[in-house]
N, CA, C and O atoms as CSV, one atom per row, in Angstrom:
chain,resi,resn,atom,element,x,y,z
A,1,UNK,N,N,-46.165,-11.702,-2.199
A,1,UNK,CA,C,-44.886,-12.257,-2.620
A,1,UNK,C,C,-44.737,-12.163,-4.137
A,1,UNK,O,O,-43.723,-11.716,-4.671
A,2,UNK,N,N,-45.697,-12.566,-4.733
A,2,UNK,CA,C,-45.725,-12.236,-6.563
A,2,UNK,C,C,-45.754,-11.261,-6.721
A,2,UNK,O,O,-44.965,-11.032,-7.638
A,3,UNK,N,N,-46.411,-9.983,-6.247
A,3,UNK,CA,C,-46.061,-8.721,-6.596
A,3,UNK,C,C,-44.809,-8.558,-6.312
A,3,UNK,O,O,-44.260,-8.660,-7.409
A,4,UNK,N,N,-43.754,-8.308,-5.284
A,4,UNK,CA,C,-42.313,-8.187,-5.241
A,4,UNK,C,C,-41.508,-9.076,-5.931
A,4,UNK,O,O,-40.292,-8.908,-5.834
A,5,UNK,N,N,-42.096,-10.348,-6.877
A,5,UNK,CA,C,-40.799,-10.730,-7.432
A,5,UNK,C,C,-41.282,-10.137,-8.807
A,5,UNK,O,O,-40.271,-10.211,-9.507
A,6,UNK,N,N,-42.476,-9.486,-9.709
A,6,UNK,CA,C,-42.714,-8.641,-10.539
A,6,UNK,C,C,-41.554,-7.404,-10.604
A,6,UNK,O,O,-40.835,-7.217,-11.585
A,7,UNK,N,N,-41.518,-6.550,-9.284
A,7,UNK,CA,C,-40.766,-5.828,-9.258
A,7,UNK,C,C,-39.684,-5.956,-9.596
A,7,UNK,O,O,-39.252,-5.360,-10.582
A,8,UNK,N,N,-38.979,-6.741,-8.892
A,8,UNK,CA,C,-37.768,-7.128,-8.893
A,8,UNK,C,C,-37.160,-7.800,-10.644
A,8,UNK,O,O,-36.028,-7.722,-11.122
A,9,UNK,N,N,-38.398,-8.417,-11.232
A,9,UNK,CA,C,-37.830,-9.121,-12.744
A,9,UNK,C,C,-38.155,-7.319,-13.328
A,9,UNK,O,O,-37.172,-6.643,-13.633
A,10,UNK,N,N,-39.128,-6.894,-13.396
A,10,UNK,CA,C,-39.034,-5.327,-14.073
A,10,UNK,C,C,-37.996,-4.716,-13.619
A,10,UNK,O,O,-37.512,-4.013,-14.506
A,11,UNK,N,N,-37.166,-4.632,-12.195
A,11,UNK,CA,C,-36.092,-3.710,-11.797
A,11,UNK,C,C,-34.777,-4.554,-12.972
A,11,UNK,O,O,-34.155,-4.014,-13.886
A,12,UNK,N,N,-34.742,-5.289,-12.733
A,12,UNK,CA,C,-33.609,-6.272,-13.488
A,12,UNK,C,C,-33.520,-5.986,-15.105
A,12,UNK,O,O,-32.594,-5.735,-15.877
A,13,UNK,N,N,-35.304,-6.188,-15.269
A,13,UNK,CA,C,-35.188,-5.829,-17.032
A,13,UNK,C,C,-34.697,-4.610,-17.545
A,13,UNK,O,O,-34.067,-4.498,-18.597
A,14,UNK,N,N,-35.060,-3.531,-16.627
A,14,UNK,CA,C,-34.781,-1.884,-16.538
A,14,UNK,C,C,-33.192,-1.851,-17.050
A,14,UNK,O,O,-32.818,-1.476,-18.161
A,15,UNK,N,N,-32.192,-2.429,-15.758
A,15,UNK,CA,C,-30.907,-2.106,-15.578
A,15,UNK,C,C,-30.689,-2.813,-17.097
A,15,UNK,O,O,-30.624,-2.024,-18.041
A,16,UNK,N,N,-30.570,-4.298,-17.393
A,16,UNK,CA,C,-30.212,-4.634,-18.301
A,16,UNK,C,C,-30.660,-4.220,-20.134
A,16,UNK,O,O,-30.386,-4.924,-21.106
A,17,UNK,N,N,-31.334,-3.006,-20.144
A,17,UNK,CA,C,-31.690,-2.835,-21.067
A,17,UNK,C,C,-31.084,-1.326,-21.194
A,17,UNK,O,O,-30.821,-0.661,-22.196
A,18,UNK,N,N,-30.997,-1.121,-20.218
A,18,UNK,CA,C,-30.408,-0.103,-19.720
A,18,UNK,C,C,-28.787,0.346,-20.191
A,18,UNK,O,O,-28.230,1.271,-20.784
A,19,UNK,N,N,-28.395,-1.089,-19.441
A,19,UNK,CA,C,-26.870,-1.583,-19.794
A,19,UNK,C,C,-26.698,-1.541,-21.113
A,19,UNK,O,O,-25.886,-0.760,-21.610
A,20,UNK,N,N,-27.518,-2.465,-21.923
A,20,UNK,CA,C,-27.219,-2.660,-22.929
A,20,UNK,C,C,-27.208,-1.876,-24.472
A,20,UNK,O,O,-26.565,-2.184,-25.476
A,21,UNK,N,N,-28.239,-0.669,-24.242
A,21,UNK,CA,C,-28.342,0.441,-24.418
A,21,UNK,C,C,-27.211,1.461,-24.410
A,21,UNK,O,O,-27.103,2.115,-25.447
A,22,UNK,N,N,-26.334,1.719,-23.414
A,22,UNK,CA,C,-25.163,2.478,-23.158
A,22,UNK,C,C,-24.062,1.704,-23.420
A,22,UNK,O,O,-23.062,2.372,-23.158
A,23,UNK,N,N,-23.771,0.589,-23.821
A,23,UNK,CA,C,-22.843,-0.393,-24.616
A,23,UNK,C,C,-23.062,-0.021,-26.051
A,23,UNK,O,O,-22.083,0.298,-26.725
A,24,UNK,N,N,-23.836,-0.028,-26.389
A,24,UNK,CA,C,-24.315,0.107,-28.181
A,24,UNK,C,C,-24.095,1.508,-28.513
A,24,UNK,O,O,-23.573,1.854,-29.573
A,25,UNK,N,N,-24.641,2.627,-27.263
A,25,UNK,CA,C,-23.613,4.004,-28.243
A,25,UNK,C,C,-22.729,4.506,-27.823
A,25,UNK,O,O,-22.418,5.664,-28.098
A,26,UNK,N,N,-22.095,3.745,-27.039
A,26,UNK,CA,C,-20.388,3.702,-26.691
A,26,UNK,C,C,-19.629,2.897,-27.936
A,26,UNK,O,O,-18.449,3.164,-28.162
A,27,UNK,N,N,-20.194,2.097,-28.582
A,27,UNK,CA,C,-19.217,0.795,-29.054
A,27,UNK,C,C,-18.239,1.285,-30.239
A,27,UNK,O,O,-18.800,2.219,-30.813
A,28,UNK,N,N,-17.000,1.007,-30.811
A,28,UNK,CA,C,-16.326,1.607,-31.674
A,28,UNK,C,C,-16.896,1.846,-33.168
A,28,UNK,O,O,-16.184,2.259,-34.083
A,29,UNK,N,N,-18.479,1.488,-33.326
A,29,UNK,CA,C,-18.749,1.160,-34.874
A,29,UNK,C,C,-18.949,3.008,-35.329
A,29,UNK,O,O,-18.942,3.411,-36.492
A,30,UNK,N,N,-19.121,3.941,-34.038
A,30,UNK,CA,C,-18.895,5.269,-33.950
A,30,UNK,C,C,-17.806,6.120,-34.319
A,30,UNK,O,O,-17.877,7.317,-34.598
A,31,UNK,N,N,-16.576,5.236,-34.290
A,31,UNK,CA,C,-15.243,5.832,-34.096
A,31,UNK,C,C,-14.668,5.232,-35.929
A,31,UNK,O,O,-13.463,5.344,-36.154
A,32,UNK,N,N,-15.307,4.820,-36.734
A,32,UNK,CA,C,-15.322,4.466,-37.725
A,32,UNK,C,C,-14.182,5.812,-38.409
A,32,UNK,O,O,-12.958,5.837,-38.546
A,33,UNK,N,N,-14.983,6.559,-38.641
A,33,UNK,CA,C,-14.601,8.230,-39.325
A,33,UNK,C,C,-13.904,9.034,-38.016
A,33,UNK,O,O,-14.278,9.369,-36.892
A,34,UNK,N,N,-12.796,9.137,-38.738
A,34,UNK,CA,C,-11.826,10.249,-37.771
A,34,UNK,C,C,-12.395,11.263,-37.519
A,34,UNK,O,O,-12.991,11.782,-38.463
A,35,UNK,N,N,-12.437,11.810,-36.448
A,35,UNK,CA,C,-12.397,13.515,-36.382
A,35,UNK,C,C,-12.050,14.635,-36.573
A,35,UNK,O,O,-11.525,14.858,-35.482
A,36,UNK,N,N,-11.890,15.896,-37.357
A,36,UNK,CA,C,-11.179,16.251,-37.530
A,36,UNK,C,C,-10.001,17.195,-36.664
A,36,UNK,O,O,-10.329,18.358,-36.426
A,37,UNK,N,N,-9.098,16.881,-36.348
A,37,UNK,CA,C,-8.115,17.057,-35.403
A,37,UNK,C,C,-7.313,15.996,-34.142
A,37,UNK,O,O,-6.701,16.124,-33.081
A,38,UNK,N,N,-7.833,14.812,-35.156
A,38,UNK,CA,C,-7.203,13.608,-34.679
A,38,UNK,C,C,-6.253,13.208,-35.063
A,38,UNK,O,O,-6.381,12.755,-36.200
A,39,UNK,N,N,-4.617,13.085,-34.393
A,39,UNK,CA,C,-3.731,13.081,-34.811
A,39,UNK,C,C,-2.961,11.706,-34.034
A,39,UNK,O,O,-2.122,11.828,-33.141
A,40,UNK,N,N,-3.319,10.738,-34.442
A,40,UNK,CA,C,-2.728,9.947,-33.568
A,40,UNK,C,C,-1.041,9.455,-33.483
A,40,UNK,O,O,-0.495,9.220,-34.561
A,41,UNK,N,N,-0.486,9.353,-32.608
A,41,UNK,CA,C,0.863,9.124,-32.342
A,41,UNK,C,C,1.496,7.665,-32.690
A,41,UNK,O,O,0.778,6.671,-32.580
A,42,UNK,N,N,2.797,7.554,-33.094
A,42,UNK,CA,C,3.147,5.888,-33.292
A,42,UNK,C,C,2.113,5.210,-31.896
A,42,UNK,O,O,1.466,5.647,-30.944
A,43,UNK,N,N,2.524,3.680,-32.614
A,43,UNK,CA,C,1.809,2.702,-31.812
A,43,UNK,C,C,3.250,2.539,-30.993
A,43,UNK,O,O,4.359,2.999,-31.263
A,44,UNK,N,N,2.699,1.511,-29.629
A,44,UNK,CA,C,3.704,1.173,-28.790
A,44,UNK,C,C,4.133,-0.174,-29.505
A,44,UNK,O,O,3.487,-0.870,-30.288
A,45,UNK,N,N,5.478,-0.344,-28.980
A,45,UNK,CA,C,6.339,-1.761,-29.449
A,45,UNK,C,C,5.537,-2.703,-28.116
A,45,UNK,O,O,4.757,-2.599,-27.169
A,46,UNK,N,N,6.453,-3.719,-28.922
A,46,UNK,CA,C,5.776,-4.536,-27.411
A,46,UNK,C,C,6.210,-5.159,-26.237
A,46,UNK,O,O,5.658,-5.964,-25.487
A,47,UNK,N,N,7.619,-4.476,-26.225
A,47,UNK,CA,C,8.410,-3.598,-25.307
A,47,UNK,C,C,7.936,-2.949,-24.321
A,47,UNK,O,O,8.026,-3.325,-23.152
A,48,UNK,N,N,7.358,-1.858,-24.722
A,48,UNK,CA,C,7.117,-0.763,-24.388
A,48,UNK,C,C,5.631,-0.751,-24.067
A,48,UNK,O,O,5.105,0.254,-23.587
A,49,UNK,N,N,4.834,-2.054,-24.373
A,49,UNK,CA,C,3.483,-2.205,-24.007
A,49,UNK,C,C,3.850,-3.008,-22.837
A,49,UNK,O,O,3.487,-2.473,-21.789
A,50,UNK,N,N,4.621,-4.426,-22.651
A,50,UNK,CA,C,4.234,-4.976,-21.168
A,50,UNK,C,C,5.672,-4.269,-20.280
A,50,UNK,O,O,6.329,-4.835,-19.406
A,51,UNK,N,N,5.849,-3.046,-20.770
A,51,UNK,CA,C,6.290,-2.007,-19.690
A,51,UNK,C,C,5.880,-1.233,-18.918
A,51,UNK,O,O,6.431,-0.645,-17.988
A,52,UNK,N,N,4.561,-1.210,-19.419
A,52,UNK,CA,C,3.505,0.105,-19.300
A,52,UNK,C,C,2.368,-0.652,-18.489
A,52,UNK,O,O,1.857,-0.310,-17.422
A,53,UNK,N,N,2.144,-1.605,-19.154
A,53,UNK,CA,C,0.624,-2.369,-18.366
A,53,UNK,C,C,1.073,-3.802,-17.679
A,53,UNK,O,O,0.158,-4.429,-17.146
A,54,UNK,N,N,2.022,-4.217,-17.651
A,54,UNK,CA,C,2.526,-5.351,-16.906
A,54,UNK,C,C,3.385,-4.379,-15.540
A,54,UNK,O,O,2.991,-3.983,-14.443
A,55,UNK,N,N,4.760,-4.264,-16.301
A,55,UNK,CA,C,5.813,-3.888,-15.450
A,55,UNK,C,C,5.802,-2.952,-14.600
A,55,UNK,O,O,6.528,-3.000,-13.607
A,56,UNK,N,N,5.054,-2.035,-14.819
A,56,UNK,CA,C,4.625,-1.130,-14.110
A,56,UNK,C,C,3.667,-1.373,-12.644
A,56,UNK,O,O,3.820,-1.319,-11.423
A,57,UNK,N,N,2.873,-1.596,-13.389
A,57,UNK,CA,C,1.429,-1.677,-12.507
A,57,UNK,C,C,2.440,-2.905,-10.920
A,57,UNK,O,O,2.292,-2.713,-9.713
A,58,UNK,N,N,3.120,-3.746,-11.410
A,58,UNK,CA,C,3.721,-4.633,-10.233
A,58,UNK,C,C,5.173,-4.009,-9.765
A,58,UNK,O,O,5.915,-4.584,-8.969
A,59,UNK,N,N,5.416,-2.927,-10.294
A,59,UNK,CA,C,6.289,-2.204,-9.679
A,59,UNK,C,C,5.843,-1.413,-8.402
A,59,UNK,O,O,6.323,-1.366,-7.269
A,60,UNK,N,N,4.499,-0.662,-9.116
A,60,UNK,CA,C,3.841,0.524,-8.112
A,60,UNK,C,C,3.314,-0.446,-7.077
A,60,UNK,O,O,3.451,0.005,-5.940
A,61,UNK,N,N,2.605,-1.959,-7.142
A,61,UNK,CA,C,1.783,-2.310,-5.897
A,61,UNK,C,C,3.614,-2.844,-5.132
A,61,UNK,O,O,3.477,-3.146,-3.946
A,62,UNK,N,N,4.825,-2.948,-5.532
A,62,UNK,CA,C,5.547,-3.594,-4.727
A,62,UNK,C,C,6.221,-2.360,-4.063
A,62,UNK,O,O,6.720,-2.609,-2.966
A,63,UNK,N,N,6.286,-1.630,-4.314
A,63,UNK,CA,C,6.783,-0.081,-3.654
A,63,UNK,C,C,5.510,0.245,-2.578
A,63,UNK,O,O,5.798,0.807,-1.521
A,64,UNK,N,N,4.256,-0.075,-2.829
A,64,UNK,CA,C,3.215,0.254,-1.835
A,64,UNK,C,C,3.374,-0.260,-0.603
A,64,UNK,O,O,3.579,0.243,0.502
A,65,UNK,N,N,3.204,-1.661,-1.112
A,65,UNK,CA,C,3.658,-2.715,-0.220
A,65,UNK,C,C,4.249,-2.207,1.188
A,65,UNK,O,O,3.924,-1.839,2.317
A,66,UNK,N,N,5.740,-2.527,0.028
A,66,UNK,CA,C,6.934,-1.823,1.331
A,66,UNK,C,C,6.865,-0.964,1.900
A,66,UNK,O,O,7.125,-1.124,3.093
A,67,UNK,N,N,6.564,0.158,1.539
A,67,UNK,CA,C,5.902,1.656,2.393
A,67,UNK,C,C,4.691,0.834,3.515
A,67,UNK,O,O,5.099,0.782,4.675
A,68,UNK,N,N,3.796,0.437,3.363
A,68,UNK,CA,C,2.622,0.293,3.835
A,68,UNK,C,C,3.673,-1.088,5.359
A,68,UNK,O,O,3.445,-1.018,6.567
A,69,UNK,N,N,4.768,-2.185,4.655
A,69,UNK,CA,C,5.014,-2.615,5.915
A,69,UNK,C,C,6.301,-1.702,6.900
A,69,UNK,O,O,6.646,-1.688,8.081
A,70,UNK,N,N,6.746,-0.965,5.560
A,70,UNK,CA,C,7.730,-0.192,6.588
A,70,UNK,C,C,6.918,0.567,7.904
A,70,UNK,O,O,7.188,0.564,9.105
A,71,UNK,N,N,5.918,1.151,7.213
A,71,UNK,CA,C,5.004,2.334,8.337
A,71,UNK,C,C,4.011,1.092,9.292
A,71,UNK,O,O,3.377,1.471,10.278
A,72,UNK,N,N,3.994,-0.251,8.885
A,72,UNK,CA,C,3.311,-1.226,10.289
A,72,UNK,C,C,4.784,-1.481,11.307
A,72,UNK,O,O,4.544,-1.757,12.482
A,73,UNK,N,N,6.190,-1.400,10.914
A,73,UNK,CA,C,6.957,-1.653,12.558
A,73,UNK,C,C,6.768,-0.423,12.961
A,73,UNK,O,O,6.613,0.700,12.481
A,74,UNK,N,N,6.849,-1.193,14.453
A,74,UNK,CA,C,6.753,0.000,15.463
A,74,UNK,C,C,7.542,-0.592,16.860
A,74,UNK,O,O,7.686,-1.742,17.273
A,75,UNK,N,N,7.927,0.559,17.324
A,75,UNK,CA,C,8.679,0.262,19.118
A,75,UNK,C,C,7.431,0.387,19.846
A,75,UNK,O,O,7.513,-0.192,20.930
A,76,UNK,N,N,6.826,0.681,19.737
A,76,UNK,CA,C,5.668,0.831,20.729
A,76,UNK,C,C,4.589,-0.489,20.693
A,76,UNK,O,O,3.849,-0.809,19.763
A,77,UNK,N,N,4.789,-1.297,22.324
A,77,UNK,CA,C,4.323,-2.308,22.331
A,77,UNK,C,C,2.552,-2.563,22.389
A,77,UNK,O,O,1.962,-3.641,22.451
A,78,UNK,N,N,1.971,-1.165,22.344
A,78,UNK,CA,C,0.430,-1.392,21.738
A,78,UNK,C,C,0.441,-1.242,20.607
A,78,UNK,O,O,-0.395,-2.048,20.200
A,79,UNK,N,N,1.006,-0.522,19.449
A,79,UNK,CA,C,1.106,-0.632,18.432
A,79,UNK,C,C,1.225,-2.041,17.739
A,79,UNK,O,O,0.596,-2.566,16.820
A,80,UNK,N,N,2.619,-2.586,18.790
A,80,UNK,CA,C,3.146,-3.801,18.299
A,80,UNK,C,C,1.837,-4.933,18.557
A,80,UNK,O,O,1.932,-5.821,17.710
A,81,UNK,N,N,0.767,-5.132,19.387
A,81,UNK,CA,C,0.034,-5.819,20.071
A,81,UNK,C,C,-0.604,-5.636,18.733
A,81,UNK,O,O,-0.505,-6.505,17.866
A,82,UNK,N,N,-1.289,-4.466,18.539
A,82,UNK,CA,C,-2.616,-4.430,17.358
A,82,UNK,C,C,-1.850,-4.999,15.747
A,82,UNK,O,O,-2.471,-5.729,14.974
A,83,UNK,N,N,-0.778,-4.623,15.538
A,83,UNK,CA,C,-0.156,-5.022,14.450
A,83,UNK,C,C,-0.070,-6.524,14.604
A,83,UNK,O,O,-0.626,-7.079,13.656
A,84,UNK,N,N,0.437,-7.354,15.473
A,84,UNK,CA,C,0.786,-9.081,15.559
A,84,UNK,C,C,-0.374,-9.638,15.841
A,84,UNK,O,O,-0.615,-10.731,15.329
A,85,UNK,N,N,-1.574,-8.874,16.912
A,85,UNK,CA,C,-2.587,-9.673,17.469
A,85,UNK,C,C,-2.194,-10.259,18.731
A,85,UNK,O,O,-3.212,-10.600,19.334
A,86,UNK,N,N,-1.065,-10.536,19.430
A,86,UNK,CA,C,-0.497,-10.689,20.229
A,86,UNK,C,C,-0.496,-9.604,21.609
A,86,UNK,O,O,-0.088,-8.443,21.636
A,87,UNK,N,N,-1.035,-10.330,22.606
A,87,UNK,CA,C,-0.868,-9.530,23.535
A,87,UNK,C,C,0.718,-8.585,23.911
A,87,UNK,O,O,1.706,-8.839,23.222
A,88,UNK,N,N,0.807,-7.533,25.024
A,88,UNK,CA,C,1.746,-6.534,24.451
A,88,UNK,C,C,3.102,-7.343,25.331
A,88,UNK,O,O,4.257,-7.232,24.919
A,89,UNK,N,N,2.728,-8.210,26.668
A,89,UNK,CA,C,4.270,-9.087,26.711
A,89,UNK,C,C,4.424,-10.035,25.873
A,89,UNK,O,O,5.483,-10.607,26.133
A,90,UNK,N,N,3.617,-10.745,24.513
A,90,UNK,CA,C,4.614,-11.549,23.875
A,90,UNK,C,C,4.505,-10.946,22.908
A,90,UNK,O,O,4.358,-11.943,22.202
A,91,UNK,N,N,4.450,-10.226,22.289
A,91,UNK,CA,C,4.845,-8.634,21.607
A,91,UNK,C,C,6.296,-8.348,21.559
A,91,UNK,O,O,7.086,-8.674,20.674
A,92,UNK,N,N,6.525,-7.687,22.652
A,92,UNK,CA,C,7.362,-7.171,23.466
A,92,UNK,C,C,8.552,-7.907,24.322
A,92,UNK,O,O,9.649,-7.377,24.495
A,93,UNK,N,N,8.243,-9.025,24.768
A,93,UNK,CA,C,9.251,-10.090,25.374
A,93,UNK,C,C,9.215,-9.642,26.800
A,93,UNK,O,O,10.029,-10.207,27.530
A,94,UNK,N,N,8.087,-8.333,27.598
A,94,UNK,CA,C,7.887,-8.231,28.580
A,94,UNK,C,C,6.896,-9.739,29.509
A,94,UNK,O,O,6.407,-10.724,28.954
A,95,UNK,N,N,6.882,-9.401,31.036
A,95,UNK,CA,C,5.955,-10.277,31.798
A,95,UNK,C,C,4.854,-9.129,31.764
A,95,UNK,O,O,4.808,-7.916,31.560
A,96,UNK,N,N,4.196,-9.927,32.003
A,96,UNK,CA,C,2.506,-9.411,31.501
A,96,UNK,C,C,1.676,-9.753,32.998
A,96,UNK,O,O,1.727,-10.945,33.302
A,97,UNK,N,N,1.137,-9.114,33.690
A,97,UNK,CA,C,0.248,-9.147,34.958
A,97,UNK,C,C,-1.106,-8.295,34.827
A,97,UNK,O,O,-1.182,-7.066,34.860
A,98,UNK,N,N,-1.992,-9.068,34.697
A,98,UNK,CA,C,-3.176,-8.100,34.562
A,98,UNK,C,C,-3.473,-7.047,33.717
A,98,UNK,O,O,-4.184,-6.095,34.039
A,99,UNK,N,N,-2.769,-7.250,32.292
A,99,UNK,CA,C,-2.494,-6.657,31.480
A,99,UNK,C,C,-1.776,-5.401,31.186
A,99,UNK,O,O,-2.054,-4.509,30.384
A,100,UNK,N,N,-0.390,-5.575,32.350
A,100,UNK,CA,C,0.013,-4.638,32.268
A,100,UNK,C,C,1.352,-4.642,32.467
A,100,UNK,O,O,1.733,-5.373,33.381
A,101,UNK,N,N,2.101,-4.088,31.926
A,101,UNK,CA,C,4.020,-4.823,31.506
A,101,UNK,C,C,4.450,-4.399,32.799
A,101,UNK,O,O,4.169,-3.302,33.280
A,102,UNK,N,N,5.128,-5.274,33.351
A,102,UNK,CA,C,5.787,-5.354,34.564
A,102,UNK,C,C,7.301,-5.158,34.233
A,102,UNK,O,O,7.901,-5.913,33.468
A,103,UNK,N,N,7.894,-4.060,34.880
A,103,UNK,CA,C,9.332,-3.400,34.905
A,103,UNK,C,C,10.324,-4.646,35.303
A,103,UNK,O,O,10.056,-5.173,36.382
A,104,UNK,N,N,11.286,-5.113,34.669
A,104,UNK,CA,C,11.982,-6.116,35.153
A,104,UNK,C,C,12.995,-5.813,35.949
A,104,UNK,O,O,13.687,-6.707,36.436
């Protein structure tokens, strides 16, 4: 049992040194000195920022949405069963016998 929790604090120390390692020569203290052929463009207003990262982003999941419930109706009462959870006569508004819609 002490040998596997050894492992496990060395597997842990690994990743986190690891981590912390690839944070430090990622971090911006690199990006100090331009490059040459760095041309950067105006900044955004701030308008035009919670247009981009607000307004947007809850535009695209509410258009998903609707696509995603338009394509769950269905006429088809197994469809309709797996979509509600509801067996397929109260689904459907059919009588139901042995699981199987009875012609009225």
């Amino acid at each position: 049992m002490g040998n596997m929790v050894k492992k496990n604090a060395l597997r842990a120390g690994t990743v986190t040194a690891g981590t912390t390692l690839m944070m430090l020569m990622s971090s911006p203290a690199f990006a100090v000195t331009p490059d040459d052929g760095d041309d950067p463009g105006p900044g955004l207003s701030i308008v035009e920022t919670l247009g981009l990262y607000v307004a947007l982003p809850i535009v695209l999941f509410l258009v998903i949405a609707g696509l995603v419930m338009l394509g769950g109706e269905s006429d088809n009462p197994i469809l309709a069963r797996k979509a509600t959870g509801k067996a397929a006569g109260e689904a459907t508004g059919e009588k139901v016998a042995a699981g199987k819609p009875q012609q009225s």
